[in-house]
PLY file of the C-alpha trace (Angstrom):
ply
format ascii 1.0
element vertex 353
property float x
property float y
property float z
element edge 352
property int vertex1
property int vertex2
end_header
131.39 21.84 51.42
132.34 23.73 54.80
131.84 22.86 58.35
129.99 25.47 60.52
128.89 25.37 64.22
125.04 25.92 65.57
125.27 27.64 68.67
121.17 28.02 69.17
120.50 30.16 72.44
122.67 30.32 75.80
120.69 28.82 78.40
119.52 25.70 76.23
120.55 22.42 76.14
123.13 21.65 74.59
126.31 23.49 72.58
125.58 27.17 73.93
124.22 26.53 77.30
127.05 28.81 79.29
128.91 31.50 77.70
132.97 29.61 78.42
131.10 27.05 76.72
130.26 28.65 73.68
133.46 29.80 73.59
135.72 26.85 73.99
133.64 25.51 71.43
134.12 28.01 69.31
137.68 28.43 69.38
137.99 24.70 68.99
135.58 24.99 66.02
138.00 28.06 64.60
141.19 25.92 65.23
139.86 22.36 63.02
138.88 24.59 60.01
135.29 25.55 60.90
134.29 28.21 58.41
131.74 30.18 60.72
130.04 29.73 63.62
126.04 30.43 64.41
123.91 32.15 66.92
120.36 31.84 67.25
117.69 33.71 69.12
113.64 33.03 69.49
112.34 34.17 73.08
115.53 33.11 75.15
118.75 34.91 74.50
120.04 37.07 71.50
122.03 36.74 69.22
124.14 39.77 68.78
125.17 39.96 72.32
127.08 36.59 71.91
128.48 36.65 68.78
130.30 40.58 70.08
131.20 38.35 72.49
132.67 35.22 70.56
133.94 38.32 68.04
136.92 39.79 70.39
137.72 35.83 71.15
138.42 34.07 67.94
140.25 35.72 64.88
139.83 33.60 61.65
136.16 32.36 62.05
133.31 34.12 60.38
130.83 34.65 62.56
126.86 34.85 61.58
123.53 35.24 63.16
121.07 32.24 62.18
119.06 34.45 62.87
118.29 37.78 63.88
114.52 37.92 63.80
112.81 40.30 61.64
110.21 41.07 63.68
112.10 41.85 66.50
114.05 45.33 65.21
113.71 48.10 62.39
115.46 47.32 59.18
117.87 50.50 60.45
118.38 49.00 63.55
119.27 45.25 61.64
121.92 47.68 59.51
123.47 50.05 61.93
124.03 46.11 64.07
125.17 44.60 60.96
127.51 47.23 60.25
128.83 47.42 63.92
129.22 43.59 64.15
131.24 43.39 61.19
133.68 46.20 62.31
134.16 44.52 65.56
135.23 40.81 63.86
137.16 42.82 61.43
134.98 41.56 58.38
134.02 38.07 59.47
130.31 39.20 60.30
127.42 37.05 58.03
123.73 38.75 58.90
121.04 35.99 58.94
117.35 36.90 58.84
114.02 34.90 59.52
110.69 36.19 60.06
110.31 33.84 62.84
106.65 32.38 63.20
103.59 33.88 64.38
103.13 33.17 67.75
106.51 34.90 68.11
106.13 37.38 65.80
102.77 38.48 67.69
102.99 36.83 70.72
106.53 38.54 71.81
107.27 41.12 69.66
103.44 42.36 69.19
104.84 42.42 65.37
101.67 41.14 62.95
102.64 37.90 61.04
100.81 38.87 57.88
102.20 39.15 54.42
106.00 38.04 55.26
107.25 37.36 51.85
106.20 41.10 50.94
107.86 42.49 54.23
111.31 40.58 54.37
111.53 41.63 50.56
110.81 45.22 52.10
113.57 44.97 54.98
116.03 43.76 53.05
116.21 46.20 50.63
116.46 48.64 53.78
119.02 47.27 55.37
120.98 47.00 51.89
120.63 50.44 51.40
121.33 51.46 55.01
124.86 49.48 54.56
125.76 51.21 51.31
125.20 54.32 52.91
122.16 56.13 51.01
119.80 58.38 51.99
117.44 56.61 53.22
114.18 57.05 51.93
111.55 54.06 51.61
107.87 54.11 50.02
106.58 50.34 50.36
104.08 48.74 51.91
105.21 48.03 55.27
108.21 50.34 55.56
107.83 54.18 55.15
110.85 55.78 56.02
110.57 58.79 56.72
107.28 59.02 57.65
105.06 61.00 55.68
103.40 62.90 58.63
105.55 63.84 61.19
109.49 65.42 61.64
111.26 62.52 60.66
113.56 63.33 57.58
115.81 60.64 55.80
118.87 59.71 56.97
122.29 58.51 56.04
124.53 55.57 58.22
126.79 57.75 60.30
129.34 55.28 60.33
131.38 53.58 57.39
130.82 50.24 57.46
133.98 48.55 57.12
131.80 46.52 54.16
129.14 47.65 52.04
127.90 44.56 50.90
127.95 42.27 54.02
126.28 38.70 52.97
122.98 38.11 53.70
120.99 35.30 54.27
117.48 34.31 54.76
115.74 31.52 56.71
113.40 29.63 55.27
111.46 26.46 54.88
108.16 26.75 52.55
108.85 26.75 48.94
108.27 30.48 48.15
110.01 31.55 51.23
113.29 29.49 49.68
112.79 31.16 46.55
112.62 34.55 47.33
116.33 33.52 49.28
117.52 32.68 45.90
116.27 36.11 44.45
117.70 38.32 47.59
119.97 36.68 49.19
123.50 35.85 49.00
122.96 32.65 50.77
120.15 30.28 52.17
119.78 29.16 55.89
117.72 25.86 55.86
116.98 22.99 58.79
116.25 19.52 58.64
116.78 19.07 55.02
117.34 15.86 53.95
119.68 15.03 51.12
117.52 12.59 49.25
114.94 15.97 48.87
117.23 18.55 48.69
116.63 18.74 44.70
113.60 20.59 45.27
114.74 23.19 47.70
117.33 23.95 45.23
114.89 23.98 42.46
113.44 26.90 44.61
116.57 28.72 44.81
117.62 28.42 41.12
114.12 29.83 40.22
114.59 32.76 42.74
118.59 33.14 41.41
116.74 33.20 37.42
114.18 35.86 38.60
117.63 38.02 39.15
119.49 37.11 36.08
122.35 34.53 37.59
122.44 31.25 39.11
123.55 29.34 41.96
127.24 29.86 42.18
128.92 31.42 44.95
125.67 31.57 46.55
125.47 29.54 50.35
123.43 26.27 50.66
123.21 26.45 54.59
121.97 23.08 56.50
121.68 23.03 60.21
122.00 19.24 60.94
121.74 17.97 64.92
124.99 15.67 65.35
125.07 12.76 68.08
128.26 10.56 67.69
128.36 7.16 68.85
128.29 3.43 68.59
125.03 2.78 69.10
122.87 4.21 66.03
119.44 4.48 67.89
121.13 6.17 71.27
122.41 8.69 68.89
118.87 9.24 67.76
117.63 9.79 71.02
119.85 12.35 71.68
118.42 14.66 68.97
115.09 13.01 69.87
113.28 15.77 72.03
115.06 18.65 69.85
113.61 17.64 66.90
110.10 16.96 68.36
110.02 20.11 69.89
110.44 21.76 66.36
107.76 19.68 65.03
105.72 19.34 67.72
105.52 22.98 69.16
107.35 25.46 66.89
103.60 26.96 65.86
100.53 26.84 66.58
98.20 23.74 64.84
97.38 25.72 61.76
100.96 27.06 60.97
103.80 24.98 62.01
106.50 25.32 59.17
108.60 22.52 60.30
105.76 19.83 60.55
104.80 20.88 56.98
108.39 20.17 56.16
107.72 17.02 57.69
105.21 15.73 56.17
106.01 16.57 52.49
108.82 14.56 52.37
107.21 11.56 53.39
106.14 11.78 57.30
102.63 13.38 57.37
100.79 10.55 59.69
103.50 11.22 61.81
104.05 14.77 61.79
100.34 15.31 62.57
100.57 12.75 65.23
103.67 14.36 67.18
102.09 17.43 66.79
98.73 16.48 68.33
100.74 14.96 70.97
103.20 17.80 72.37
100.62 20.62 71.51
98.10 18.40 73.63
100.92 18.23 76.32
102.11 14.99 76.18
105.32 15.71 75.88
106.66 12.20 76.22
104.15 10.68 73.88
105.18 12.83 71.34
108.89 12.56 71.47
108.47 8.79 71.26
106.42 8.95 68.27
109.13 10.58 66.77
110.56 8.32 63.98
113.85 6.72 63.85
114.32 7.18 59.67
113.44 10.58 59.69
115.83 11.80 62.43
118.33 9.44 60.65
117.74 11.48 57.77
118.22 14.83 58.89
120.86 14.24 61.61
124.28 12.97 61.55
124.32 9.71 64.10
126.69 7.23 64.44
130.66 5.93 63.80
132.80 8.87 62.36
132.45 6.45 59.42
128.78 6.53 59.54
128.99 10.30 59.39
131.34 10.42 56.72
128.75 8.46 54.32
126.82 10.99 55.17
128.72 13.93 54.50
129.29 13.04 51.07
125.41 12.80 50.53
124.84 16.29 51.37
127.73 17.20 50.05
127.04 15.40 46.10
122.68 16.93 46.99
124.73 20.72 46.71
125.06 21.74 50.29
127.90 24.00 50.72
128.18 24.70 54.31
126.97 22.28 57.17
126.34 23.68 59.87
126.18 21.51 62.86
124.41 21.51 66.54
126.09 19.18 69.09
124.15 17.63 71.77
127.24 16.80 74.72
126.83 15.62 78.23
129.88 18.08 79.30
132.42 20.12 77.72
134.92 17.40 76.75
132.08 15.28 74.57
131.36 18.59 72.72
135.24 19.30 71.64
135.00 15.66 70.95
132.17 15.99 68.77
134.21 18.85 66.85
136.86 16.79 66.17
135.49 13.89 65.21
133.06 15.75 62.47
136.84 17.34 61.39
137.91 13.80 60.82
134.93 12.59 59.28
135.41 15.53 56.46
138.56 14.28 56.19
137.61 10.31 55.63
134.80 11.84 53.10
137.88 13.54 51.27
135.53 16.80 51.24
137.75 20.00 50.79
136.09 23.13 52.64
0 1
1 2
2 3
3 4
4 5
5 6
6 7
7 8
8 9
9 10
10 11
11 12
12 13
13 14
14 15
15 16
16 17
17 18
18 19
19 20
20 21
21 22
22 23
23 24
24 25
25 26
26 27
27 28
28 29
29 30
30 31
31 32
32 33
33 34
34 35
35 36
36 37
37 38
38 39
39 40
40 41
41 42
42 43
43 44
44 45
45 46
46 47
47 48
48 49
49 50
50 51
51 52
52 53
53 54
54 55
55 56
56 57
57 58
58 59
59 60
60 61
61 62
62 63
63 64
64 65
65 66
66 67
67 68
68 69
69 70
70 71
71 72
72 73
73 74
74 75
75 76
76 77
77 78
78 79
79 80
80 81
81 82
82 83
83 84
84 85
85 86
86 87
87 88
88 89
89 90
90 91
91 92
92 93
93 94
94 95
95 96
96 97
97 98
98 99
99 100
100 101
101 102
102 103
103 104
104 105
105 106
106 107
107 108
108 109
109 110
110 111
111 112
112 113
113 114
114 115
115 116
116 117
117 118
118 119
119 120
120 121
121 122
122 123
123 124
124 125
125 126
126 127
127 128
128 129
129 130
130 131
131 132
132 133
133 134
134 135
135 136
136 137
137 138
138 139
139 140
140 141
141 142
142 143
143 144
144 145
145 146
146 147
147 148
148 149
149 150
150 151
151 152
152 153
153 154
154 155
155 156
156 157
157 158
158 159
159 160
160 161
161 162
162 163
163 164
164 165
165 166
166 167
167 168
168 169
169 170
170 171
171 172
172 173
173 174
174 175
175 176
176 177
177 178
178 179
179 180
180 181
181 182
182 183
183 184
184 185
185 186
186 187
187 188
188 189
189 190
190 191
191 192
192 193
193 194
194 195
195 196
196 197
197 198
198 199
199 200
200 201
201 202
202 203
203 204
204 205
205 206
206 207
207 208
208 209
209 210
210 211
211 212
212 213
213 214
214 215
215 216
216 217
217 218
218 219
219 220
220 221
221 222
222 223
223 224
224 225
225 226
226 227
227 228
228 229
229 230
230 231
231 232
232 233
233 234
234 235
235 236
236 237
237 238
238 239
239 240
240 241
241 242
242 243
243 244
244 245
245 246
246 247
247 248
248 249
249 250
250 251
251 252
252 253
253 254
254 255
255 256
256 257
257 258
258 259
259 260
260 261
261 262
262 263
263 264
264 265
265 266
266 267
267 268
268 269
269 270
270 271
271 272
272 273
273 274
274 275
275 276
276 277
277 278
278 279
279 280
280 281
281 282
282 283
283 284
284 285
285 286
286 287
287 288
288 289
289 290
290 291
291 292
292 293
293 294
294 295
295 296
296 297
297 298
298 299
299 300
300 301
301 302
302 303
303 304
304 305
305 306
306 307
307 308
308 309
309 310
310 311
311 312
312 313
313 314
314 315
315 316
316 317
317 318
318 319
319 320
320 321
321 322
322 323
323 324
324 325
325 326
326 327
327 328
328 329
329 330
330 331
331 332
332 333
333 334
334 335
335 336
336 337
337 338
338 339
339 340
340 341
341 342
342 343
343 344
344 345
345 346
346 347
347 348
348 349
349 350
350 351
351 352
């Protein structure tokens, strides 16, 4: 199991906030052995813009997008990106797609959130073809390239990617979602998983890997885990406390909420439904308080380095093989702490990356 590094979205709390930021963490992240480091986007910043950025600044570091949304460009456009992102980190690009939800989806992109198995199925298959440099031409369901009634004629990349096959991964949280990752995608971006249920995500993925003829080796297990190091177990907690009810609590509208589903299937649905009904209802305090303790303790890493390292092992023995972490710091100096304590906590788990 590998280390990564969450950015999330410049401007946020937390690791990412300011760009020198970003980037001291980052190049602290590249010097303990990080394998890659993330950038998110939703309705704040983007991704691409700071990972260019974080590209020209590091040199060993693979650097990925967790994720680029969907919804928010052309399959071309997510290819002709891909392919320029990759040249400028010399080969150390990883594209990461989600469809995002629907009230982003339609709400900021004006993209409709219907059928999105059937449409990132659709886009990948463009943007794998873009990077391989066909001729683009695309008959489905959502994607007609060219278009049948107008000028357009198919096209070819006009640049040579410096790879053809740059990895892909796909967000995702409901079970078919995680199984078509397995089936087209070279790796598997996941949140809040907890180890002790990580058997059935995986179940997911090995059906989606069987639909395609192989299985799950060499392909990414991706979990982005919220970190909070400290003595105190339960001021860790709180730390994480509002990020995770905000996920929970507001990511969606009351009907589809992804992450409260998640919540309640492995063992939290009183709960889930209650912090939702709370933050979408606008108490915002409420809800984070009815956020339990056990299930942030199970899908965050609080506590001692030792603490930590216990859990390491866990996700590393449930087949997680990158962890990607978010830090939560007061200032600069707590986050490069952070860093290096999660480097030393590998080390105490005796987990090779």
């Amino acid at each position: 199991m590998r280390l990564g590094l969450n950015l999330r979205y410049l401007g946020s709390l937390g690791a990412g906030a300011r760009p020198r930021e970003s980037a001291q963490y980052v190049r602290e992240a590249e010097r303990l052995g990080f394998s890659v480091a993330w950038a998110a986007e939703a309705f704040s910043s983007d991704a691409v813009s700071l990972l260019g950025w974080l590209a020209a600044q590091t040199s060993r570091i693979e650097l990925g997008t967790a994720v680029m949304q969907i919804p928010a460009r052309t399959p071309a456009m997510t290819a002709m990106t891909a392919a320029t992102l990759d040249l400028l980190s010399d080969g150390r690009f990883r594209l990461g797609l989600g469809v995002s939800g629907p009230q982003v989806a339609e709400g900021w992109h004006g993209a409709r959130f219907e059928k999105p198995l059937a449409r990132t199925r659709e886009y990948v298959d463009i943007v794998r073809m873009t990077l391989r440099r066909k001729t683009v031409a695309y008959d489905g369901e959502h994607y007609r390239l060219p278009l049948p009634d107008g000028p357009g004629k198919p096209l070819q990349l006009g640049m040579r990617p410096r790879r053809k096959d740059i990895p892909v991964y796909l967000a995702a949280v409901g079970p078919a979602n995680t199984r078509l990752a397995g089936e087209i995608a070279d790796g598997w971006l996941s949140v809040f998983l907890q180890p002790e249920f990580a058997h059935e995500s995986l179940a997911e993925l090995r059906t989606g890997r069987e639909r395609k003829g192989v299985d799950l080796r060499g392909f990414d297990v991706v979990a982005a885990v919220p970190v909070a190091t400290g003595r105190n177990v339960a001021d860790c907690a709180d730390r994480v406390r509002a990020f995770t009810t905000h996920y929970v609590g507001g990511m969606g509208s009351r009907q589809h909420n992804f992450y409260n589903r998640l919540m309640a299937r492995t063992g939290f649905p009183d709960e889930a439904e209650q912090v939702q009904r709370l933050y979408l209802d606008g108490n915002l305090r409420a809800a984070v308080e009815a956020m339990p303790q056990e299930f942030l303790d199970r899908t965050a890493l609080l506590g001692s380095t030792d603490r930590i390292a216990d859990r390491l092992q866990a996700y590393a023995e449930a087949g997680v093989t990158t962890l990607s972490t978010m830090i939560f710091p007061a200032d600069v100096e707590e986050g490069i702490a952070t860093l290096r304590s999660l480097a030393e906590a590998m080390e105490k788990a005796g987990i090779q990356g």
